[in-house]
C-alpha positions in Angstrom: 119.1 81.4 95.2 121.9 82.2 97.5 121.9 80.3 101.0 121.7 82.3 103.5 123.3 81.6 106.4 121.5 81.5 109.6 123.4 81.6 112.8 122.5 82.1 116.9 123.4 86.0 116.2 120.9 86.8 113.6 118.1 84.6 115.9 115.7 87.1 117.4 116.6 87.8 120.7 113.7 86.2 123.4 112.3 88.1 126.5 114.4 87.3 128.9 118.4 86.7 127.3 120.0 86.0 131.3 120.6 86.8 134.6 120.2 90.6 135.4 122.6 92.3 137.8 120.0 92.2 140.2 119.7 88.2 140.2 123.5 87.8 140.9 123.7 90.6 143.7 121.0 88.4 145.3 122.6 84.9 145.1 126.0 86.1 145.9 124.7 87.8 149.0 122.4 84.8 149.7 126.0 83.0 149.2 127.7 85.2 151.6 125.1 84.8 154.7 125.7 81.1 154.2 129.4 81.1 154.4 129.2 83.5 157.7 127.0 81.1 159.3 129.6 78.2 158.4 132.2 80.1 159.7 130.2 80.9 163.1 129.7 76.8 163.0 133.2 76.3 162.8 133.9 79.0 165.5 131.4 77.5 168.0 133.0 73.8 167.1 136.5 75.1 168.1 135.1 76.5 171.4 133.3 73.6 172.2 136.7 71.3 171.5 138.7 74.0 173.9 136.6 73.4 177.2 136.3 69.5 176.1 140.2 69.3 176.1 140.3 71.1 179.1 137.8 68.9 180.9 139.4 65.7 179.8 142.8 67.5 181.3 141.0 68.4 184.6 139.7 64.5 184.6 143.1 62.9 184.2 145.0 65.3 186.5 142.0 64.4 189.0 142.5 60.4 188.7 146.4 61.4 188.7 146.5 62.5 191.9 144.0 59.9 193.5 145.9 57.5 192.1 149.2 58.8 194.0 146.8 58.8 197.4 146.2 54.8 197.1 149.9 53.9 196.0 150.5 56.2 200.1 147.8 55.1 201.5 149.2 55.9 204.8 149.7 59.8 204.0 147.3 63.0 205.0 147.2 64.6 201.4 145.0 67.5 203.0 147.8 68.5 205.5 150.5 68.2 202.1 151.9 71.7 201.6 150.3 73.5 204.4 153.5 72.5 207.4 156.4 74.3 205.6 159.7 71.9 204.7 162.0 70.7 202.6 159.3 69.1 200.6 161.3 65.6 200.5 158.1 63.9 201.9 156.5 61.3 199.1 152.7 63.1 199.6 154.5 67.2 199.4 156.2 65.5 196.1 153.4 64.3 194.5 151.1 67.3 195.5 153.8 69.6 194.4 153.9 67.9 190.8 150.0 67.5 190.7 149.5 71.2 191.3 152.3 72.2 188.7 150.7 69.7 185.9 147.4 71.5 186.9 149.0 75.6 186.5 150.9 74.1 183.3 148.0 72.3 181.6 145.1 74.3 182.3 144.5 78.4 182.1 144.6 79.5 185.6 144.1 75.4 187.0 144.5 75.0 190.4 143.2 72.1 192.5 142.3 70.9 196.1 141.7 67.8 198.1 139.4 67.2 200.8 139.4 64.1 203.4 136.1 62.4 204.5 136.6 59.8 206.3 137.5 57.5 203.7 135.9 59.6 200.7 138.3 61.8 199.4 136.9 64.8 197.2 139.2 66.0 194.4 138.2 69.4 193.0 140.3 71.0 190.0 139.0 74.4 188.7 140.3 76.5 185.4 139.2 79.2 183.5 137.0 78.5 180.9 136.5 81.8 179.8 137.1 81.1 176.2 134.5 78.4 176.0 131.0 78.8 174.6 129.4 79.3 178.2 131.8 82.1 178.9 132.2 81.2 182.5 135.5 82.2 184.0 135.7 79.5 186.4 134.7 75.6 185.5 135.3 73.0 188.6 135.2 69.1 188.2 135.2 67.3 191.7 135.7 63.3 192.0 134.3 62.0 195.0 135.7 58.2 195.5 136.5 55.9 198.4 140.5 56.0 199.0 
C-alpha cells in the first residue's frame, strides 16, 4: 500500500482561513485615530512647554530687575527712562538692559515698575499667542517690599 502523503495543503480548508480585507481596514484605521490623538498629545505638550519657558523667562527677568533696585536702593526706578539723557545714570543702565533682555527673550515682552511706598510692583507682559490658551497677552506682576 502506497503512503500517502498528507500535508497542510491537502487538509480541508476550515470556515474561517484569516483575516478578511474588512478586519484589516478596521484595525489600521482604528490604528490611525490612535496615532492622530498621540500626535495632538504631543502638540498640546509642546505648547504647554512654550508658555512655561516663557513664564519662567518673565519670572527671572522680574527678580532681575528687583534685584538691581536693592543693590541702588537710593534710585527712583519709576522716573528711569522717562527725563531724556545720556543714559550714564546706574538705574537708566540697568532699566535700559532689563527692558532689552525682556524685547529679546520674550515675543513682544515688555515690562513696567510701579513705586508704593516701599512695595514695588514689577509687571512683565508677552505674547502668548502660541500657547494652549491662545491669549495674546500674558502679564506676571511681583509685588515685594524693596
Amino acid at each position: 500500500m502506497p503512503l500517502k502523503l498528507m500535508t497542510k495543503y491537502n487538509a480541508p480548508l476550515s470556515k474561517q482561513a484569516g483575516f478578511t480585507l474588512l478586519e484589516i481596514l478596521i484595525s489600521i484605521f482604528i490604528l490611525a485615530i490612535g496615532l492622530l490623538g498621540l500626535a495632538a498629545l504631543q502638540t498640546t505638550s509642546l505648547k504647554n512647554n512654550h508658555s512655561a519657558q516663557y513664564r519662567t523667562t518673565a519670572t527671572i527677568s522680574a527678580y532681575d530687575i528687583i534685584d538691581r533696585m536693592r543693590l541702588n536702593p537710593d534710585a527712583d526706578y519709576t522716573i528711569a527712562l522717562l527725563v531724556p539723557g545720556s543714559g550714564a545714570a546706574l538705574k537708566d543702565r540697568d532699566i535700559i538692559a532689563w527692558k532689552t533682555n525682556l524685547a529679546s527673550e520674550l515675543p513682544i515682552g515688555d515690562g513696567s515698575i510701579a513705586l508704593n511706598g516701599d512695595i514695588v510692583t514689577i509687571t512683565v507682559q508677552w505674547d502668548d499667542s502660541r500657547g494652549t490658551q491662545g491669549n495674546n497677552a500674558q502679564s506676571f506682576i511681583v509685588r515685594t517690599e524693596r
